[in-house]
PDB file of N, H, CA, C and O in Angstrom:
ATOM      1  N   UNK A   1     108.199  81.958  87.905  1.00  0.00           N
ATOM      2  CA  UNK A   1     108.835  82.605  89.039  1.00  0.00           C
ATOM      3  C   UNK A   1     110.308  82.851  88.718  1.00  0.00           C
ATOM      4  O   UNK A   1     110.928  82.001  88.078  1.00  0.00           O
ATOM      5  N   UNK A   2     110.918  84.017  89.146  1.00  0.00           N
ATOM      6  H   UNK A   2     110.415  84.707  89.666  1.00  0.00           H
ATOM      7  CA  UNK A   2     112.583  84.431  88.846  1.00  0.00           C
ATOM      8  C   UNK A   2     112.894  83.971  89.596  1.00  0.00           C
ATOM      9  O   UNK A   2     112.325  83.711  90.656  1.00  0.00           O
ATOM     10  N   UNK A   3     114.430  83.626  89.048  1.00  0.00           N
ATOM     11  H   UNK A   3     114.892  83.837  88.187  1.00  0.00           H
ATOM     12  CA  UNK A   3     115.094  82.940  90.303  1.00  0.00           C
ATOM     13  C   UNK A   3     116.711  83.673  90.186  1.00  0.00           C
ATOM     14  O   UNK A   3     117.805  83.152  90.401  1.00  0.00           O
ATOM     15  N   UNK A   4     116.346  85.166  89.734  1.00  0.00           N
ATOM     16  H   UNK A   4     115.457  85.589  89.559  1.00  0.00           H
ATOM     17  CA  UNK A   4     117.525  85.920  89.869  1.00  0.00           C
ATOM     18  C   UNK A   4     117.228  87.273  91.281  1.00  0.00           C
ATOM     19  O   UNK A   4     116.242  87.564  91.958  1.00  0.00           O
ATOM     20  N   UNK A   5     118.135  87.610  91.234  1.00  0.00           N
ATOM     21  H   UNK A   5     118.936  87.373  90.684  1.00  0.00           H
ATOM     22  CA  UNK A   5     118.568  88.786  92.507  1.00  0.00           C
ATOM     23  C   UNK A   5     118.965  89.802  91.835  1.00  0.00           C
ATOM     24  O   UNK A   5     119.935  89.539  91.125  1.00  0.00           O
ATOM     25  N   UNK A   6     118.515  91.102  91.764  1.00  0.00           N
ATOM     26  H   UNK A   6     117.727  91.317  92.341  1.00  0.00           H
ATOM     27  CA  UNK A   6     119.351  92.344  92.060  1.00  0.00           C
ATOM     28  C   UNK A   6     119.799  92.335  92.809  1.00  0.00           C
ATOM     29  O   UNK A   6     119.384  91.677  93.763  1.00  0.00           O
ATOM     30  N   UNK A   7     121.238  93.247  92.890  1.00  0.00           N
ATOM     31  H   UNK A   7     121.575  93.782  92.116  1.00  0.00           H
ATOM     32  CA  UNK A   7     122.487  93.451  93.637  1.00  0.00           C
ATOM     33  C   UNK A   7     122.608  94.761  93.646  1.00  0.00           C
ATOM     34  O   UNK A   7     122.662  95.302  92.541  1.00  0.00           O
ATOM     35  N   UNK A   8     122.672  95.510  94.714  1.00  0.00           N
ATOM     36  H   UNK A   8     122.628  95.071  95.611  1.00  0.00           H
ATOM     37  CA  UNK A   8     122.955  97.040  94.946  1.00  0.00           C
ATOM     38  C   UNK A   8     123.834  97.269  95.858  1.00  0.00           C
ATOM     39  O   UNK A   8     124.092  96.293  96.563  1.00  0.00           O
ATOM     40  N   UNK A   9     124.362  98.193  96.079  1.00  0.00           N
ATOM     41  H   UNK A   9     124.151  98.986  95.507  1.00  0.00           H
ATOM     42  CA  UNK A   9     125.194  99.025  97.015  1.00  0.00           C
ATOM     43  C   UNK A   9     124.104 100.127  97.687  1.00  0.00           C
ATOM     44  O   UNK A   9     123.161 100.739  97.185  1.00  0.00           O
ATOM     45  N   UNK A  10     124.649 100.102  99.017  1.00  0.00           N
ATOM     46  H   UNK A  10     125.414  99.605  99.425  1.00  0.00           H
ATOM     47  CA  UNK A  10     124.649 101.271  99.702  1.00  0.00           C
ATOM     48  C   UNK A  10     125.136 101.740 100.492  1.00  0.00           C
ATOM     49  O   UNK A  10     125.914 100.926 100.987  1.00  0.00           O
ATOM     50  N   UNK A  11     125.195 103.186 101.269  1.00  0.00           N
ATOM     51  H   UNK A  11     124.563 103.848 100.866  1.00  0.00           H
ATOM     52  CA  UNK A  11     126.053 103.331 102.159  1.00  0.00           C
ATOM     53  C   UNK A  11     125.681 103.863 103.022  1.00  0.00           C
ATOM     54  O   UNK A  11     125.570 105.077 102.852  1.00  0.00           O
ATOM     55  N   UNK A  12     125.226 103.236 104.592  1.00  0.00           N
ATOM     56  H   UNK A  12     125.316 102.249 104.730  1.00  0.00           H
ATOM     57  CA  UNK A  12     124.728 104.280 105.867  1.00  0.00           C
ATOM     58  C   UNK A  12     125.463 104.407 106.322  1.00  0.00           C
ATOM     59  O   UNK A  12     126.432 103.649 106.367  1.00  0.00           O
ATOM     60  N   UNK A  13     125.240 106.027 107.180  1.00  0.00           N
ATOM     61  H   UNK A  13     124.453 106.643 107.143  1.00  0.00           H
ATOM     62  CA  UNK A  13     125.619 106.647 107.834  1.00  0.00           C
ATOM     63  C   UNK A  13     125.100 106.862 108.879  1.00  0.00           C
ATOM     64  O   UNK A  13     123.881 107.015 108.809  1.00  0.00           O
ATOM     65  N   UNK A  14     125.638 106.956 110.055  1.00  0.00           N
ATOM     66  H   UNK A  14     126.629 106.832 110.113  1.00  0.00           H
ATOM     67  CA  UNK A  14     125.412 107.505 111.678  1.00  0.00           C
ATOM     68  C   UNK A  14     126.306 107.866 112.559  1.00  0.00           C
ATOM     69  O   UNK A  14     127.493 107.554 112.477  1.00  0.00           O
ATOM     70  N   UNK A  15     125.803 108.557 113.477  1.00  0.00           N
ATOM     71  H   UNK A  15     124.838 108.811 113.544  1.00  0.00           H
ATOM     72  CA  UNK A  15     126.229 109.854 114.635  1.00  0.00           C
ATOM     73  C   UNK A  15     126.403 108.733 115.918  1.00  0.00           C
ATOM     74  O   UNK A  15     126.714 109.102 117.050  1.00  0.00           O
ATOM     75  N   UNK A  16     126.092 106.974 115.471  1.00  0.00           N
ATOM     76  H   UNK A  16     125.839 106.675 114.551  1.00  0.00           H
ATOM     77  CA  UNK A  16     125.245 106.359 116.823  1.00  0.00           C
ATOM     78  C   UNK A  16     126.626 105.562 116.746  1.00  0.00           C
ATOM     79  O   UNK A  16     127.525 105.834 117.541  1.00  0.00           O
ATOM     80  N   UNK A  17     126.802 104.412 115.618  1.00  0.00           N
ATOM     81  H   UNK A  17     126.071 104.191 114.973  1.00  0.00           H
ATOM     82  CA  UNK A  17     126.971 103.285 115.669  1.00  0.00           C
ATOM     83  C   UNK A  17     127.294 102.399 114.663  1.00  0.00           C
ATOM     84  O   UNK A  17     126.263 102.467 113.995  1.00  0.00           O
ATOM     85  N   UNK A  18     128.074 101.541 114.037  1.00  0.00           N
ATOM     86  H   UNK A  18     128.912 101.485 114.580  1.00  0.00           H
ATOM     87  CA  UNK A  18     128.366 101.064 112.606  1.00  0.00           C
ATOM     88  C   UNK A  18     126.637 100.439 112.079  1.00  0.00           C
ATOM     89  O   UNK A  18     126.029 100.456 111.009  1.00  0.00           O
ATOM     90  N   UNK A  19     126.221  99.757 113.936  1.00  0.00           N
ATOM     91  H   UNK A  19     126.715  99.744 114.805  1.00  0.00           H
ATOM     92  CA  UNK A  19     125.189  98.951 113.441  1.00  0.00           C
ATOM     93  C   UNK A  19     123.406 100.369 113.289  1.00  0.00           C
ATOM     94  O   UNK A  19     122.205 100.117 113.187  1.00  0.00           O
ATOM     95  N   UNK A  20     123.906 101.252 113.331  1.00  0.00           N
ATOM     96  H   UNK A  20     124.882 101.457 113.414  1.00  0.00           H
ATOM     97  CA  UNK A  20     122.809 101.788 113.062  1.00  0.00           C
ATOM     98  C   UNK A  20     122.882 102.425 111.462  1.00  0.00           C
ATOM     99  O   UNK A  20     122.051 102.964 110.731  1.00  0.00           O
ATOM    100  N   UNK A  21     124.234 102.090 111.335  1.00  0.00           N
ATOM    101  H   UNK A  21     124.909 101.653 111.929  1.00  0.00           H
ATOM    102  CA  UNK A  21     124.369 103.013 109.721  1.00  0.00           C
ATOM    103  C   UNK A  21     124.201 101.965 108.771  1.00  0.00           C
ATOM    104  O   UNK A  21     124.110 102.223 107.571  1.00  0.00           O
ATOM    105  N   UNK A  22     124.145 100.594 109.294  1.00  0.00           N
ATOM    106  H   UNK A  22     124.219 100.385 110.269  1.00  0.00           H
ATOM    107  CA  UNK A  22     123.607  99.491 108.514  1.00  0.00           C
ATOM    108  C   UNK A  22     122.533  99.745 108.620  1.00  0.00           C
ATOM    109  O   UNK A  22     121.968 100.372 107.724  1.00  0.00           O
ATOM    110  N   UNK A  23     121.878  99.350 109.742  1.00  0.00           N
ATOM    111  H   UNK A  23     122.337  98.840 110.470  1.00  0.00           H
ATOM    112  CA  UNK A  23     120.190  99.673 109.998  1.00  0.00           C
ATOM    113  C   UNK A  23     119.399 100.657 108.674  1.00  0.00           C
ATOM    114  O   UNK A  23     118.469 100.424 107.902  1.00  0.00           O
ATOM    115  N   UNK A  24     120.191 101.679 108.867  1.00  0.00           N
ATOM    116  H   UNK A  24     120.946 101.869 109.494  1.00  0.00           H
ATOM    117  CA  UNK A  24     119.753 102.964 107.972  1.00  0.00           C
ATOM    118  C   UNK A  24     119.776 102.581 106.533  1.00  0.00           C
ATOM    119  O   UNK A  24     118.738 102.814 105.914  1.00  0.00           O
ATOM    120  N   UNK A  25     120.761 102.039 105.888  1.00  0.00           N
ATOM    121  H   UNK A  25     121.604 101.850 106.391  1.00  0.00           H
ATOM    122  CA  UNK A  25     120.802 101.442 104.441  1.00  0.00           C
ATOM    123  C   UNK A  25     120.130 101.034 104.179  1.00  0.00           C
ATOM    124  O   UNK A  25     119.466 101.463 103.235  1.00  0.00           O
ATOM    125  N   UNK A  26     119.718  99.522 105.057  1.00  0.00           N
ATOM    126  H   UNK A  26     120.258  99.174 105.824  1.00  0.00           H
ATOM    127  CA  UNK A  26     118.801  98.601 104.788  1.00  0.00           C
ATOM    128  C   UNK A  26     117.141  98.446 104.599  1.00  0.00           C
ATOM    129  O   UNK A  26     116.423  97.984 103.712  1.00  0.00           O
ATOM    130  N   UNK A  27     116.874  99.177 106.108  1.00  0.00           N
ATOM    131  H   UNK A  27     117.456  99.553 106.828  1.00  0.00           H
ATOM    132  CA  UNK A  27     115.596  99.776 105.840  1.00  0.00           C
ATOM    133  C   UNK A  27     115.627 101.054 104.886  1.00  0.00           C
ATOM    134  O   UNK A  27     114.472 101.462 105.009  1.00  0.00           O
ATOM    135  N   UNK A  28     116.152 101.767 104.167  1.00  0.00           N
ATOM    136  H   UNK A  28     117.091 101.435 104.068  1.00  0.00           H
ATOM    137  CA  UNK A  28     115.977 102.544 103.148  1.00  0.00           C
ATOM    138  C   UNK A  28     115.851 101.611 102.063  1.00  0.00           C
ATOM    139  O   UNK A  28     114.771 101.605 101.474  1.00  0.00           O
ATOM    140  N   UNK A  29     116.831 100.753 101.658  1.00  0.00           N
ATOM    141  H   UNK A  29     117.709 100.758 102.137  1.00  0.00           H
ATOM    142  CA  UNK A  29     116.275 100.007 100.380  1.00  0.00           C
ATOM    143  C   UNK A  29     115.145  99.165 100.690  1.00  0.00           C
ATOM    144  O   UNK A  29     114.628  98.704  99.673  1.00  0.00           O
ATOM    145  N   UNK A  30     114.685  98.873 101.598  1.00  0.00           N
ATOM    146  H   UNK A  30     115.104  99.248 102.425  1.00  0.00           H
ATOM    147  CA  UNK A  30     113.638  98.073 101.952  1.00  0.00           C
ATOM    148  C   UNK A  30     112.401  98.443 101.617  1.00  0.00           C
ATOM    149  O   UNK A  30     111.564  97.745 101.045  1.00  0.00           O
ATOM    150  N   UNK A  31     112.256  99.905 102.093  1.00  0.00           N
ATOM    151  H   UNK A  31     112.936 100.473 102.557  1.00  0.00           H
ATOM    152  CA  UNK A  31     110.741 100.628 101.801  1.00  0.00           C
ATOM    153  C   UNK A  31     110.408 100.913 100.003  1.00  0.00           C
ATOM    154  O   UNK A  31     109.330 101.131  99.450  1.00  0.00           O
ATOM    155  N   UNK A  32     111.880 100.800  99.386  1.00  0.00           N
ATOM    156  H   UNK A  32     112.756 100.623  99.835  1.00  0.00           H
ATOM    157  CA  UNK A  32     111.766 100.749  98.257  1.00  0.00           C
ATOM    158  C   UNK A  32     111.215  99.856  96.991  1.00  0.00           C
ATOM    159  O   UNK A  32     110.622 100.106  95.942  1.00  0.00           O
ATOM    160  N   UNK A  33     111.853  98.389  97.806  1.00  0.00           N
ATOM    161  H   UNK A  33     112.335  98.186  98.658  1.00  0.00           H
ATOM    162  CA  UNK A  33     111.306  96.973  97.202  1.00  0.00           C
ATOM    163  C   UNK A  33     111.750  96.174  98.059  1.00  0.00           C
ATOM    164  O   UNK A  33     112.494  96.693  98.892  1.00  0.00           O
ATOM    165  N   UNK A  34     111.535  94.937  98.170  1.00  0.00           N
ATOM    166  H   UNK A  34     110.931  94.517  97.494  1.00  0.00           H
ATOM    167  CA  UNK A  34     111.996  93.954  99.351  1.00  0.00           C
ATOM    168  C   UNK A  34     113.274  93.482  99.404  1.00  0.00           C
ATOM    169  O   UNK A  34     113.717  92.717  98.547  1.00  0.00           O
ATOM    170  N   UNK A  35     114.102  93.994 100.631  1.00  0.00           N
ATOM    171  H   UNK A  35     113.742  94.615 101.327  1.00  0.00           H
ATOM    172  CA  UNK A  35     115.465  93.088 100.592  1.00  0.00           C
ATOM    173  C   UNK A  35     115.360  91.689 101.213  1.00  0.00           C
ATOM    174  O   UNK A  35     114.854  91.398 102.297  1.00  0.00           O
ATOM    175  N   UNK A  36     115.935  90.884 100.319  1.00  0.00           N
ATOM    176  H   UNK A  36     116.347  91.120  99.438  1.00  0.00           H
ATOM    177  CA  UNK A  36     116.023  89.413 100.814  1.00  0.00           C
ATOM    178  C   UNK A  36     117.144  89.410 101.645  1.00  0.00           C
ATOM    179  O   UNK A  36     117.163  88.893 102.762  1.00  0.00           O
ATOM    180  N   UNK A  37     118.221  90.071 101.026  1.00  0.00           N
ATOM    181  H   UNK A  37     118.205  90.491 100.119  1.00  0.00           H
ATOM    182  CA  UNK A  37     119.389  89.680 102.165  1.00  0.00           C
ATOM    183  C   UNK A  37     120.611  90.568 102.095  1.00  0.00           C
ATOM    184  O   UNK A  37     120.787  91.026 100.966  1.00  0.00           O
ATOM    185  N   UNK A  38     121.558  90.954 103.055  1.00  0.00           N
ATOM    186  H   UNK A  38     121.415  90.582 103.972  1.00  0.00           H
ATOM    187  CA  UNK A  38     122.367  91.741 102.713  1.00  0.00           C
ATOM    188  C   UNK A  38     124.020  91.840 103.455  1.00  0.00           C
ATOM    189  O   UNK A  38     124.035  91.446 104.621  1.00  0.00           O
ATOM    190  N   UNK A  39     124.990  92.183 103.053  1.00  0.00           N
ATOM    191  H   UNK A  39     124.978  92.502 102.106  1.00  0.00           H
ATOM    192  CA  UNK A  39     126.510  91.571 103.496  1.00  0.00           C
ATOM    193  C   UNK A  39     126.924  92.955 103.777  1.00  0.00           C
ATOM    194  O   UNK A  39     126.905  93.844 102.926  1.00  0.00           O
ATOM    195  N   UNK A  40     127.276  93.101 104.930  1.00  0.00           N
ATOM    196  H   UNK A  40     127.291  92.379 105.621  1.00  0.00           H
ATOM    197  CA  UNK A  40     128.573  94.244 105.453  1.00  0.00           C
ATOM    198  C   UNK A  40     129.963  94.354 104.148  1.00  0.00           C
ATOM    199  O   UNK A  40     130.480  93.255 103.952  1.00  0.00           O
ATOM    200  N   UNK A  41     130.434  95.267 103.485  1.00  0.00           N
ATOM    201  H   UNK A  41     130.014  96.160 103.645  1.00  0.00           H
ATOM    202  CA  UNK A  41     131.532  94.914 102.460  1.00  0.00           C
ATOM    203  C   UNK A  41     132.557  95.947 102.847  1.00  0.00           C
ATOM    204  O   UNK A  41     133.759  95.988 102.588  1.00  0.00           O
ATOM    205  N   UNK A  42     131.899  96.658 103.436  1.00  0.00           N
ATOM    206  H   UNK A  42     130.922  96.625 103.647  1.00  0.00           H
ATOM    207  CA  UNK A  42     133.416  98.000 104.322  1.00  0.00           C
ATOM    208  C   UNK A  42     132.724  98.822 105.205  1.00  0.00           C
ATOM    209  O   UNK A  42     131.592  99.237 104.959  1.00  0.00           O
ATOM    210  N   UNK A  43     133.425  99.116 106.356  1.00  0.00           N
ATOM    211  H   UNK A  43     134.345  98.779 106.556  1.00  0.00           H
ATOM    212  CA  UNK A  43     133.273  99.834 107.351  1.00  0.00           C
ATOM    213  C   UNK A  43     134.447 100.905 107.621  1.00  0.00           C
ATOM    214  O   UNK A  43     135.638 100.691 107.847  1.00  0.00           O
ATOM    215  N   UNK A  44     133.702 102.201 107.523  1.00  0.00           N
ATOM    216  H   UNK A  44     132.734 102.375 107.340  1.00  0.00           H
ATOM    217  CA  UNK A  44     135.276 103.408 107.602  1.00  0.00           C
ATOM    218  C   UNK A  44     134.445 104.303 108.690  1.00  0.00           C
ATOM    219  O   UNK A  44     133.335 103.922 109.063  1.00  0.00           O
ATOM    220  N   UNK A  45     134.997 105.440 109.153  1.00  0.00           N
ATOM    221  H   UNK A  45     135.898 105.750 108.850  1.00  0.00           H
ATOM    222  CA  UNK A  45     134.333 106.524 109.492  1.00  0.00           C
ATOM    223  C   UNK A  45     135.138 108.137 109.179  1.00  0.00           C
ATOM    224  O   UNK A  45     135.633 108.485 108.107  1.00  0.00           O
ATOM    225  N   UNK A  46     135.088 108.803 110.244  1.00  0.00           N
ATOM    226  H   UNK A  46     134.686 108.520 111.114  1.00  0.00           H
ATOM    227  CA  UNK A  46     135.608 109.888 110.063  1.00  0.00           C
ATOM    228  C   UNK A  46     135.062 111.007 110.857  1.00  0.00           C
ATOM    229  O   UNK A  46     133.854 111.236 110.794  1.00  0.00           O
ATOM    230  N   UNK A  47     135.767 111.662 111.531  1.00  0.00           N
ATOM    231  H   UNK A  47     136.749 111.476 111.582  1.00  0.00           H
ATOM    232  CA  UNK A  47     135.469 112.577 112.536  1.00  0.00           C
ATOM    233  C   UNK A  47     135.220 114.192 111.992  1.00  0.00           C
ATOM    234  O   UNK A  47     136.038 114.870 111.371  1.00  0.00           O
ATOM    235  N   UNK A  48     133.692 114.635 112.464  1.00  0.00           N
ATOM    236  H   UNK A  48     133.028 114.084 112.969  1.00  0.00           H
ATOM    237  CA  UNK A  48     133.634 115.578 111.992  1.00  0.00           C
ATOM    238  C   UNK A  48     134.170 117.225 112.100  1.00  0.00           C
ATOM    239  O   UNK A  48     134.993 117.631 112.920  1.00  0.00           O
ATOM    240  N   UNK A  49     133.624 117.878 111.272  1.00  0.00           N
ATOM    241  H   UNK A  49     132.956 117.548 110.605  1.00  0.00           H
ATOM    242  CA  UNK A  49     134.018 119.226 111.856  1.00  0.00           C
ATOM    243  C   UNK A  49     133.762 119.702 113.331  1.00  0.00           C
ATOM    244  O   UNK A  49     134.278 120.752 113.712  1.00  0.00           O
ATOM    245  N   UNK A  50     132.926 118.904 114.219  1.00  0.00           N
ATOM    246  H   UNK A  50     132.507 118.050 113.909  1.00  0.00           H
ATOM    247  CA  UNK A  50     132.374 119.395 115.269  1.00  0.00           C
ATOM    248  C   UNK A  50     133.307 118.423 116.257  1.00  0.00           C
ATOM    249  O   UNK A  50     133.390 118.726 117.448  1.00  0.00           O
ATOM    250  N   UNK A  51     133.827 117.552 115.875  1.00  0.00           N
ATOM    251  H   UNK A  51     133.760 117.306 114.908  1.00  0.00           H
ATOM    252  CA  UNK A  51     134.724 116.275 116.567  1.00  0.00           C
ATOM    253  C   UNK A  51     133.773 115.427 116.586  1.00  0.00           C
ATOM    254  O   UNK A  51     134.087 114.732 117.552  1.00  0.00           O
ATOM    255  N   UNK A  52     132.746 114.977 116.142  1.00  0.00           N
ATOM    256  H   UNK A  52     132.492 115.542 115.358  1.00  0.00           H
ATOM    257  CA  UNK A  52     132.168 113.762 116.593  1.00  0.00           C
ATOM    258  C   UNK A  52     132.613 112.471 115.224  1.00  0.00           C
ATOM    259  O   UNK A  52     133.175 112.482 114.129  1.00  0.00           O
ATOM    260  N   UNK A  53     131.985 111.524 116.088  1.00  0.00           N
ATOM    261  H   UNK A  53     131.528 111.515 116.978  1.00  0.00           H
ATOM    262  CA  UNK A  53     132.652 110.133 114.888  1.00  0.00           C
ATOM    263  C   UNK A  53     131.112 109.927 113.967  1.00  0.00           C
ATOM    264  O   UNK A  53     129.996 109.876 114.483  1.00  0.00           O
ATOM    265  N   UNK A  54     131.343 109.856 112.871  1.00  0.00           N
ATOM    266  H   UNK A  54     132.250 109.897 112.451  1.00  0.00           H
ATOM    267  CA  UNK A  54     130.605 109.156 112.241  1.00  0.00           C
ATOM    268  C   UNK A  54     130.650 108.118 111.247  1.00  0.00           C
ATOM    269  O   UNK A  54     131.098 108.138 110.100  1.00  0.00           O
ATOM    270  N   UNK A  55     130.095 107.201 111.919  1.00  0.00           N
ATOM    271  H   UNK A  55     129.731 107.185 112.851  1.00  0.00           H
ATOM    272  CA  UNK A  55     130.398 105.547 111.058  1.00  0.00           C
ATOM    273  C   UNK A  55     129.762 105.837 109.490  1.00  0.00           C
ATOM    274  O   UNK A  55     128.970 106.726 109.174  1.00  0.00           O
ATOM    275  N   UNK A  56     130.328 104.870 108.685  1.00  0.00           N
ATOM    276  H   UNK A  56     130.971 104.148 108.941  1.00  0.00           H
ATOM    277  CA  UNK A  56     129.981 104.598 107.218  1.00  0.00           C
ATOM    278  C   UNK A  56     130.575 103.400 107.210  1.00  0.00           C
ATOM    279  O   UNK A  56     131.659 102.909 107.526  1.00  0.00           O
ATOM    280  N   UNK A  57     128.864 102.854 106.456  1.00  0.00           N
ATOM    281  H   UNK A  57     127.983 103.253 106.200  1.00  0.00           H
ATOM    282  CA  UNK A  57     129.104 101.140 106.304  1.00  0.00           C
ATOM    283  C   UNK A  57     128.683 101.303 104.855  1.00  0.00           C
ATOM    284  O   UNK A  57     127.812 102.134 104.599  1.00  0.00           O
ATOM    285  N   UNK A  58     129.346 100.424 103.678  1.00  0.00           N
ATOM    286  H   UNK A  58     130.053  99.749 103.887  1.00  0.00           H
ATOM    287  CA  UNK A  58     128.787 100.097 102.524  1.00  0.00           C
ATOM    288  C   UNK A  58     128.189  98.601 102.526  1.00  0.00           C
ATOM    289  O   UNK A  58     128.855  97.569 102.608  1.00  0.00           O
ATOM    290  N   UNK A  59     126.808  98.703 102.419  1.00  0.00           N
ATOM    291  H   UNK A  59     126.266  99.541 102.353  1.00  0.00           H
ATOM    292  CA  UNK A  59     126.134  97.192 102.573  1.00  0.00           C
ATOM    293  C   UNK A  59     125.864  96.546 101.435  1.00  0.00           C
ATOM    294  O   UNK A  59     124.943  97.186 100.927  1.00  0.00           O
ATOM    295  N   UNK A  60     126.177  95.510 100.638  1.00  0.00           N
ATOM    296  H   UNK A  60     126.925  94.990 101.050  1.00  0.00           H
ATOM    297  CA  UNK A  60     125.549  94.886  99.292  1.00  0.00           C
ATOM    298  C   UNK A  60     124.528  94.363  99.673  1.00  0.00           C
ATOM    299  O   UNK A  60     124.297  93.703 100.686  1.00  0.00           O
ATOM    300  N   UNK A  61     123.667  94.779  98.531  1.00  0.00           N
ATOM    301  H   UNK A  61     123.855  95.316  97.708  1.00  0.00           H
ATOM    302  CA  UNK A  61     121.698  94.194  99.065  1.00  0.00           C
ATOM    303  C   UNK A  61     121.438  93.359  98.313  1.00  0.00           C
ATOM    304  O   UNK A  61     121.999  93.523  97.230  1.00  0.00           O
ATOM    305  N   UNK A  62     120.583  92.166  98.403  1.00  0.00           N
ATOM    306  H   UNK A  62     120.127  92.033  99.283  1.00  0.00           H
ATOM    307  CA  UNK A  62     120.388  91.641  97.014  1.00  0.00           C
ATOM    308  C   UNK A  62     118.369  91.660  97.014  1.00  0.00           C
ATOM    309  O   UNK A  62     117.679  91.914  98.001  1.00  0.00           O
ATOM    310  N   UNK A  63     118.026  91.429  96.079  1.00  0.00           N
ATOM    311  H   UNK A  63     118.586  91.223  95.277  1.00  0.00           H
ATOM    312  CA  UNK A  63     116.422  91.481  96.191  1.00  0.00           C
ATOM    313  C   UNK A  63     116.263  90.816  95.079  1.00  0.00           C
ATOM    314  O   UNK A  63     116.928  90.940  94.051  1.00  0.00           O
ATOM    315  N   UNK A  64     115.338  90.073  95.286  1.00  0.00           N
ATOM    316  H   UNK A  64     114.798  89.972  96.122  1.00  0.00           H
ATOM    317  CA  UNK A  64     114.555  88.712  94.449  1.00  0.00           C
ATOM    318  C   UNK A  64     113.648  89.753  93.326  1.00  0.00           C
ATOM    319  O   UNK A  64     112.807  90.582  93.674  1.00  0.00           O
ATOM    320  N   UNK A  65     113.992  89.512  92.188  1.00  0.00           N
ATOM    321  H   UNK A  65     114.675  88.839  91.906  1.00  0.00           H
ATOM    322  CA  UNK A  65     113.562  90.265  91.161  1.00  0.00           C
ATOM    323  C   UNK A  65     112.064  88.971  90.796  1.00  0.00           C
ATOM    324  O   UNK A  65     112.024  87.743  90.881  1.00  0.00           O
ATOM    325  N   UNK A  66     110.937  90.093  90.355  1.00  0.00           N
ATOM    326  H   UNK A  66     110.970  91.090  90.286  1.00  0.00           H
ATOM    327  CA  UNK A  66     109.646  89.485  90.495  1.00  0.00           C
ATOM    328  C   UNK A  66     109.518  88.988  88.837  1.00  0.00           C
ATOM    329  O   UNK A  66     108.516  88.387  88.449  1.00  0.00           O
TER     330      UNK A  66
END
């Protein structure tokens, strides 16, 4: 059995909420391979051409390598 982790980055985005642009990261790397666990590492946003806000979270993932 491994007893190491991959470590990734990612970065969601949303129209909603910081916690939905996490949401979005996470379950994206998820359907990919299993995340064991994962840390908030920056939160920015930025207002669009239309004026609305949209959050960006970069999440570090880690996943139990098989």
């Amino acid at each position: 059995m491994s007893k190491s982790f991959e470590i990734i980055e990612r970065v969601g985005i949303s129209l909603v909420s910081s916690s939905e642009a996490i949401k979005s990261a996470v379950k994206e790397a998820n359907s990919e391979n299993k995340v064991g666990w994962f840390e908030v590492i920056e939160e920015r946003g930025r207002v669009t051409g239309d004026g609305e806000v949209e959050f960006q979270v970069t999440v570090k993932i880690g996943r139990k390598l098989d």
